[in-house]
N, C-alpha and C positions, 0 to 999 in steps of 0.2 A: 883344188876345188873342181869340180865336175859340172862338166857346162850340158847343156841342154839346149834344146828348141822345143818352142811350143808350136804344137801344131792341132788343127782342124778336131773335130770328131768325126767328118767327113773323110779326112786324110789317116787319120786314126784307123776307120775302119777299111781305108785300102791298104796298111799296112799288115795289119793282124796275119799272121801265118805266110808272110812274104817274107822272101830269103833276101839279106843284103850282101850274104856271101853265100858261098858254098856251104851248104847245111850250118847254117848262123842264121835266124830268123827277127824282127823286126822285134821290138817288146815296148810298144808305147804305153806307159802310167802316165797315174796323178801324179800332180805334185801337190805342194801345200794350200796352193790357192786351187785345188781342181779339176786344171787345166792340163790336156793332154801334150804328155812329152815325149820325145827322143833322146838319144844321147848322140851329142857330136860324134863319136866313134859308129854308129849308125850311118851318121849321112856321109861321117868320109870316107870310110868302108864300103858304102853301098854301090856296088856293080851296076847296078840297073837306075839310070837318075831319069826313068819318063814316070815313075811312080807317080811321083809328086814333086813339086816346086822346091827342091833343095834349096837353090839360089835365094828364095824368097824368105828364108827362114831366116830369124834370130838368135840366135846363141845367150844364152841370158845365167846365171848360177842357180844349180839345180835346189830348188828350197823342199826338202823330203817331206813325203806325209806323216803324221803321227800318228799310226794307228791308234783307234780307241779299242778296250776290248771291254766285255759285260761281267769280267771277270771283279768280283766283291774284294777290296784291299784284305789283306788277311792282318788277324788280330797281332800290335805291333805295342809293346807297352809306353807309356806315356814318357815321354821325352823329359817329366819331372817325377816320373818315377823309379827309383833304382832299378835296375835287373833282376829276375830272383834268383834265389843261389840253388843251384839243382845238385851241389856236391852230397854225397850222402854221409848220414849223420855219423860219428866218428865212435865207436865202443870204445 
């Protein structure tokens, strides 16, 4: 399981395009409940600890977002309907 800290949107926004290694860059998301994340391999990684309060953070289990998307379910036949048979007719 993939652990994470939650952190700031204030802290968030000091990470954005900051290097935690050598051309390896910071990538804080959502997670499911919204709230801005890291990944422990971020904070143990990171070269530079005056960023932000590493010490201060929490490690907690990364709960993922579920993207939604506007895309329409596509036509799926009814679960008490047979299948149809699309073999062709036999001469």
């Amino acid at each position: 399981m993939r652990q994470v800290a939650i952190i700031t949107e204030e802290e968030k926004d000091k990470l954005i395009g900051r290097q935690f290694m050598t051309d390896v860059y910071f990538n804080p998301i959502q997670d499911a409940n919204n709230n801005w994340i890291i990944s422990s391999e971020e904070i143990d990684q990171s070269e530079d600890k005056e960023i932000i309060s590493f010490k201060d953070l929490r490690l907690k289990i990364h709960e993922a977002k579920i993207e939604q998307t506007d895309e329409t379910p596509k036509d799926e036949p009814s679960k008490d309907e047979p299948p149809k048979d699309t073999t062709p007719p036999k001469k």
